[in-house]
C-alpha positions as CSV (number, residue, x, y, z in Angstrom):
1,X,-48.9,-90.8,-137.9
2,X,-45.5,-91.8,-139.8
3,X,-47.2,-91.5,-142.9
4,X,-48.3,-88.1,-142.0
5,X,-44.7,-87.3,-140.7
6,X,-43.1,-88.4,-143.9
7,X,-45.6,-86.2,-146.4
8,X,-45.0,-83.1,-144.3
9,X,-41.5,-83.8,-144.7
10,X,-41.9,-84.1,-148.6
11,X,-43.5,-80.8,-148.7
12,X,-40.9,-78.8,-147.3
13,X,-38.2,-80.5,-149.4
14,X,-40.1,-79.8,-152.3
15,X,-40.7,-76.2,-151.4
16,X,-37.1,-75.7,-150.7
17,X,-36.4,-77.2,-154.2
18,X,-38.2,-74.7,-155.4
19,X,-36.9,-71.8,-153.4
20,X,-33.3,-72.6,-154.3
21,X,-34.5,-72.7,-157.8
22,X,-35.8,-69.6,-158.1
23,X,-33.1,-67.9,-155.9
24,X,-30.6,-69.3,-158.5
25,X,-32.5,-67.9,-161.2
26,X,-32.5,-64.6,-159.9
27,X,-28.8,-64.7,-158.4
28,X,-27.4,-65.8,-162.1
29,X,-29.6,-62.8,-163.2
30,X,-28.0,-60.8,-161.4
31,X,-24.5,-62.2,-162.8
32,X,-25.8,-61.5,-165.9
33,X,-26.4,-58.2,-165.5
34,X,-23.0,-57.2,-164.1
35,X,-21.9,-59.3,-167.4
36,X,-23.5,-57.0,-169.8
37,X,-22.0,-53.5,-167.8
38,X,-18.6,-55.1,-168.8
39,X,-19.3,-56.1,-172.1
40,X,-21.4,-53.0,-173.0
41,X,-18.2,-50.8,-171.3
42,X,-15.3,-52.9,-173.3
43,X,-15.0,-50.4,-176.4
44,X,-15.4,-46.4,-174.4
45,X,-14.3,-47.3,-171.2
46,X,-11.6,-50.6,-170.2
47,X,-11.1,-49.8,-167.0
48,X,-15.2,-50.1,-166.5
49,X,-15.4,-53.3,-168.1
50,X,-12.2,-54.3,-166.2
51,X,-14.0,-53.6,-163.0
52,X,-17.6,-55.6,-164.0
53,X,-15.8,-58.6,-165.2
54,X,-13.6,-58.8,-161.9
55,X,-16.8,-58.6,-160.3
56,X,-18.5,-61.4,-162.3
57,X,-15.9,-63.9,-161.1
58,X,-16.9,-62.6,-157.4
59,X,-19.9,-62.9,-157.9
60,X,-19.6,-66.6,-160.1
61,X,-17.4,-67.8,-156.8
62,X,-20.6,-67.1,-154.5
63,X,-23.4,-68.3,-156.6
64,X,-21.7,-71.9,-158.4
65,X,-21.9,-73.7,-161.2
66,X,-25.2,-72.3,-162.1
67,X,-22.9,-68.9,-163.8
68,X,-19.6,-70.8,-164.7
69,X,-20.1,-70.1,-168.6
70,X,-20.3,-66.3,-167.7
71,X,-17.2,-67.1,-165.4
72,X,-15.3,-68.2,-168.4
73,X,-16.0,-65.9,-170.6
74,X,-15.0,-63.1,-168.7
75,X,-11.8,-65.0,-167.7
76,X,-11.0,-65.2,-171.7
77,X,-11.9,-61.8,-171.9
78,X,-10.1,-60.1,-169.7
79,X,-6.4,-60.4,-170.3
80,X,-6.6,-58.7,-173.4
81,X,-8.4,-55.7,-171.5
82,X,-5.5,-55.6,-169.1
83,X,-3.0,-55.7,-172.3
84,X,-4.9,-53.3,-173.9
85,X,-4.2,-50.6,-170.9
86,X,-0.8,-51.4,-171.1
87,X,-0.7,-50.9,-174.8
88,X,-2.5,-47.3,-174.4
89,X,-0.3,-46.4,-172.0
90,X,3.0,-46.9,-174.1
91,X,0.9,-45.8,-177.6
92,X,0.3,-42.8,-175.9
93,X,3.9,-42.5,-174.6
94,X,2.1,-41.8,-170.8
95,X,4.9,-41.6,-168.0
96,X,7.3,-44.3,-168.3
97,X,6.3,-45.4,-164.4
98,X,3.0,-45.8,-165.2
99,X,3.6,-47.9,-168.3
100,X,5.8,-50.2,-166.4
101,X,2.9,-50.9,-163.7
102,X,0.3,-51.1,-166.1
103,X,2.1,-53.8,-168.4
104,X,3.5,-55.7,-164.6
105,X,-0.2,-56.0,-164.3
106,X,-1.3,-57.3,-167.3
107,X,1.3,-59.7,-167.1
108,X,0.2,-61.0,-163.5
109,X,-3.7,-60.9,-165.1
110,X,-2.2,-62.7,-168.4
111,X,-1.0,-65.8,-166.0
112,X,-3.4,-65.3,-163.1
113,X,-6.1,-66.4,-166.3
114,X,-3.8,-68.4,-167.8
115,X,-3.0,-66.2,-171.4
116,X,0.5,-67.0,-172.4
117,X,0.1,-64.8,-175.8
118,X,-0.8,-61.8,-173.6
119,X,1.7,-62.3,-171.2
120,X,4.3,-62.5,-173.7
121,X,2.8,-59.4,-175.5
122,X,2.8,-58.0,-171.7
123,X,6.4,-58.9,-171.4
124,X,7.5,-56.7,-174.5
125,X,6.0,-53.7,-173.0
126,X,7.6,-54.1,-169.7
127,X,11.0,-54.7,-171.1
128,X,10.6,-51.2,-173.9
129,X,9.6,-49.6,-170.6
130,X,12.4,-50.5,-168.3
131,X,14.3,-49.4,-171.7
132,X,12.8,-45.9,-171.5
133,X,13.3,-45.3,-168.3
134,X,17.2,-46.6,-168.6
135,X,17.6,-43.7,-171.8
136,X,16.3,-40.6,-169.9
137,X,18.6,-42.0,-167.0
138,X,21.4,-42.3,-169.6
139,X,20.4,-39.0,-170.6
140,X,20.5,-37.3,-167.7
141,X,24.0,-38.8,-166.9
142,X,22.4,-40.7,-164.0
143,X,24.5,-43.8,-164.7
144,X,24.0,-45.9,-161.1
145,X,20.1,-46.1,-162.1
146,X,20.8,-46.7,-165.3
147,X,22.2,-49.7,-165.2
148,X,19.9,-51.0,-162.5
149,X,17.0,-50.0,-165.5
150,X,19.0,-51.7,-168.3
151,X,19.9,-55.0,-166.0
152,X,15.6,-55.0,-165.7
153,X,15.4,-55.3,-169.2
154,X,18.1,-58.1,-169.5
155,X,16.6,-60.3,-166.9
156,X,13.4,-60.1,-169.0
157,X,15.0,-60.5,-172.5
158,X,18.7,-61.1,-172.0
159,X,19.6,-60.8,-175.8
160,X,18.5,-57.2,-176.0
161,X,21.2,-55.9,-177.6
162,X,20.6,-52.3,-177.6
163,X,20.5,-52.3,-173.5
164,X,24.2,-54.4,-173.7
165,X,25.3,-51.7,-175.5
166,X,24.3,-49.0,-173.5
167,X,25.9,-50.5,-170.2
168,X,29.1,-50.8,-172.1
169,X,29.2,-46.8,-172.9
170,X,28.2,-46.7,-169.4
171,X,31.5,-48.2,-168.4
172,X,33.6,-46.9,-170.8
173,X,32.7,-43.3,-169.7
174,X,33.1,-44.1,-165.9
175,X,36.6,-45.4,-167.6
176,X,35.8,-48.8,-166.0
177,X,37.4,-51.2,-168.6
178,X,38.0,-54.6,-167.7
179,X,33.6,-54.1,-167.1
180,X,33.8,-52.1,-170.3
181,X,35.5,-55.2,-172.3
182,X,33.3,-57.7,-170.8
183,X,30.0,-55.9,-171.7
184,X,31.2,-54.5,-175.8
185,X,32.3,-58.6,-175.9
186,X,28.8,-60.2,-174.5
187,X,27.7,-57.5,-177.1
188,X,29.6,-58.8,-180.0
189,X,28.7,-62.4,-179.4
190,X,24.7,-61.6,-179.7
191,X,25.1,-59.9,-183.0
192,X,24.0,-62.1,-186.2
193,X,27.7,-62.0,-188.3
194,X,25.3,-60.8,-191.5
195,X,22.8,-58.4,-190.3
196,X,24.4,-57.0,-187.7
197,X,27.9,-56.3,-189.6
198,X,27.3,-52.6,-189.2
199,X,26.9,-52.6,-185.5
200,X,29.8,-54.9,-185.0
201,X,31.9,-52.5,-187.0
202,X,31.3,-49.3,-184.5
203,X,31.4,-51.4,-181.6
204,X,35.1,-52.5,-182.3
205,X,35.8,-49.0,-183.5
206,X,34.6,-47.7,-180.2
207,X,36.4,-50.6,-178.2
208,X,39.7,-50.0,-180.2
209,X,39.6,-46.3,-180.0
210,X,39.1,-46.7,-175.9
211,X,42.1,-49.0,-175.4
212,X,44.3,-47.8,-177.9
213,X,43.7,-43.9,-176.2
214,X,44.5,-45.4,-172.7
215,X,47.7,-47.4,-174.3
216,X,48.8,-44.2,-175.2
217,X,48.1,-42.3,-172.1
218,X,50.3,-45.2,-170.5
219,X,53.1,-44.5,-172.9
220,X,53.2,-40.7,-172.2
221,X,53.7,-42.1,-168.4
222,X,56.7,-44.2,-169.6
223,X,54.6,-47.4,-167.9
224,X,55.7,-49.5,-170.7
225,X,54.2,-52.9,-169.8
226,X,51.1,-51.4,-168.7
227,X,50.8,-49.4,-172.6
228,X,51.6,-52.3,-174.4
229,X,48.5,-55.2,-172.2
230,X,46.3,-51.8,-173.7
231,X,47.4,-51.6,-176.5
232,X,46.8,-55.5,-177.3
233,X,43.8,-55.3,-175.6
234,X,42.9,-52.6,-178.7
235,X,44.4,-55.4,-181.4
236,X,41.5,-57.5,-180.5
237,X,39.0,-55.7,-182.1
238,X,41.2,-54.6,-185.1
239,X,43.9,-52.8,-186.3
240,X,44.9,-49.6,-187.6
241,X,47.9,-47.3,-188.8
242,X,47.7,-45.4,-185.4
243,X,47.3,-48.4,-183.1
244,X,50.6,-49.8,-185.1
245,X,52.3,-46.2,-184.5
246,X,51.9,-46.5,-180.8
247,X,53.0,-50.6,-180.8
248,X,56.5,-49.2,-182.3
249,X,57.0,-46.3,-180.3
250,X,56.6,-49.1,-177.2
251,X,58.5,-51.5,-178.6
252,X,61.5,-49.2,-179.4
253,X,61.2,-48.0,-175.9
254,X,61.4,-51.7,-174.7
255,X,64.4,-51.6,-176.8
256,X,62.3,-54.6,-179.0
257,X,63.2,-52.6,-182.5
258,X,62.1,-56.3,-184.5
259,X,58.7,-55.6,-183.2
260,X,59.0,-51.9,-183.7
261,X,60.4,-52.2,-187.1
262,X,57.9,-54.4,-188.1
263,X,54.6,-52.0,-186.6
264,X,56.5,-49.0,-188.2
265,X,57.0,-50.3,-191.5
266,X,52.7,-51.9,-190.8
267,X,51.4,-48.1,-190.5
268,X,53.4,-46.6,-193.1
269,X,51.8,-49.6,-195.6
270,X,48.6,-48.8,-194.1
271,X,48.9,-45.0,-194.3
272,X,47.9,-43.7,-198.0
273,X,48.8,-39.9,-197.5
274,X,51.4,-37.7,-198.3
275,X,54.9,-37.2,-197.1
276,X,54.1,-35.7,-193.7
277,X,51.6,-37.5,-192.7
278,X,53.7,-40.8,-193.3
279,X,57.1,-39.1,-190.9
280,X,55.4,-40.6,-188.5
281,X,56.2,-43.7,-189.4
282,X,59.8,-43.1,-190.5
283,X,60.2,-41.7,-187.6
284,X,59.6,-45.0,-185.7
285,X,61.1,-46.9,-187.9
286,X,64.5,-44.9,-188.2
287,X,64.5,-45.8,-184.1
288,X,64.3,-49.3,-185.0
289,X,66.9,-49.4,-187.4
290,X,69.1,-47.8,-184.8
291,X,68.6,-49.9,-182.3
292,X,69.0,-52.8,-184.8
293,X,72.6,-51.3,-186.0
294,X,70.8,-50.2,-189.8
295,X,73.1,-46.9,-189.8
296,X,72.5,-46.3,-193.2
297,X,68.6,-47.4,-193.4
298,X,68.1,-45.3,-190.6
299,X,69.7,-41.9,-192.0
300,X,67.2,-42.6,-194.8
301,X,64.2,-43.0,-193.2
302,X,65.2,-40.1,-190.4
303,X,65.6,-38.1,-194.1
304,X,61.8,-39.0,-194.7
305,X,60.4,-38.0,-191.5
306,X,61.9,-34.5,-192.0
307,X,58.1,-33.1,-191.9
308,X,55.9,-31.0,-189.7
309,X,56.5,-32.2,-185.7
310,X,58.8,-34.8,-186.2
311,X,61.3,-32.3,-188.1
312,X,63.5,-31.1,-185.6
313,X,63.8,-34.2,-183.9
314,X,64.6,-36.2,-187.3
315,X,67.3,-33.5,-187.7
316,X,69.0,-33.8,-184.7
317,X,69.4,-37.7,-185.5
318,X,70.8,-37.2,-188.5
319,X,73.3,-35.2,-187.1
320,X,74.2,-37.7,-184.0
321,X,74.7,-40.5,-187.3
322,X,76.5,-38.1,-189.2
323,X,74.2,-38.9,-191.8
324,X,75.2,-37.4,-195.3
């Protein structure tokens, strides 16, 4: 009877072996089939393939080991399909929104499957997207978003230099300039000193021109202290014969005619043009000298700024010195 017991017992195992044997035949079949939709779809239609592989794994997580070298062939596979929608999607300059979610999800594939190349690739997509989006915000004078776009860029890649830039034109048109300063200066110290020469060059123009203009507007409103932190602000990204016009007209103001003296006499060396346009200079300078005591220096440089606006007023000095 036991011996009867244990050969039934046999039997079924050995008709269960080959039940399961045959059902994983036909399930990796089916795997396999679902395989070759994807790979046949890869080159007409991505998102096709995208959607058979994705069903692979599914189906690979149900059936076992039996399908784990179709498994891992489609998880090889399909980060670079995900790229490649990305990559369409910017080639073919689609809506900037949708070429910032397609290249967000082919990063999230690239390190779901564990693709660092295609993530990084991913990445660069993202960030020229967030920088698209920033421009036609820029464009369109829509500056609060714009910033929020560019600041997306620079907490993927903080050295992009272009979006730095941007956010300081950004400030210096909302005449924000301590955040102005900060931004062209974190701008500066990314440029290479070789390569980047040019850039560096119009960036301190631009910072220069912005502090100098507001140094002058300070002047005009006799706040003296205030016109003079702008205008040495402006020094730090160089020097010109205008910036040293409006450091003498302070400093003879402040009644501080060495300094002014000494600017004057720095933009007439520096200007190379002709008789009026260096009055301007005399001008301050003749100030200096009277505040210093120079009687005689000062009637002759009051003599050469006898030229377009600053004639009348040269004349009247002249006249107050007695000049000959």
């Amino acid at each position: 009877m036991k011996m009867k017991f244990l050969c039934t017992i046999a039997c079924v195992l050995a008709f269960s072996a080959f039940f399961a044997s045959g059902l994983n035949a036909q399930d990796r079949n089916e795997v396999i089939a679902v395989y070759n939709e994807g790979a046949k779809a890869i080159q007409t239609d991505v998102p096709a393939a995208i959607t058979a592989f994705e069903k692979v794994i599914e189906m690979s997580d149900q059936v076992g080991e039996s399908v784990d070298d179709l498994k891992q062939k489609v998880i090889q596979v399909l980060p670079g399909l995900y790229y490649k929608l990305a990559a369409t999607a910017y080639n073919e300059k689609k809506p900037v929104a949708e070429i910032i979610a397609a290249s967000k999800l082919a990063g999230a594939m690239a390190e779901k499957y564990g693709s660092k190349t295609h993530g990084n690739n991913s990445q660069r997509i993202l960030v020229n997207g967030y920088y698209m989006m920033a421009t036609e915000f820029y464009s369109a004078n829509d500056y609060d978003n714009a910033i929020l776009a560019f600041d997306s860029v620079l907490t993927l890649n903080p050295d992009h230099i272009a979006s730095i830039y941007n956010k300081s034109l950004i400030y210096k048109n909302r005449d924000e300039a301590d955040l102005f300063e900060q931004t062209i200066d974190l701008f500066l110290s990314k440029l290479d000193p070789g390569k980047d020469a040019d850039k560096a060059e119009q960036a301190k123009g631009s910072a220069l021109e912005y502090f100098r203009a507001a140094g002058s507007k300070a002047n005009s409103a006799n706040d003296l202290d205030e016109a003079l932190a702008l205008l040495n602000r402006a020094a730090k990204y160089g020097e010109d014969k205008i910036l040293c016009y409006f450091f003498a007209d302070v400093y003879n103001k402040k009644n501080s005619f060495n300094e002014g003296a000494g600017y004057a006499q720095k933009g007439l060396d520096m200007e190379t043009g002709d008789a009026e346009a260096k009055a301007m200079f005399y001008y301050q300078l003749a100030v200096a000298q009277v505040g210093k005591g120079e009687t005689s220096a000062a009637c002759e440089s009051f003599k050469n700024a006898l030229y377009g606006q600053f004639e009348e007023a040269a004349k009247a000095q002249r006249t107050n010195l007695k000049c000959q």
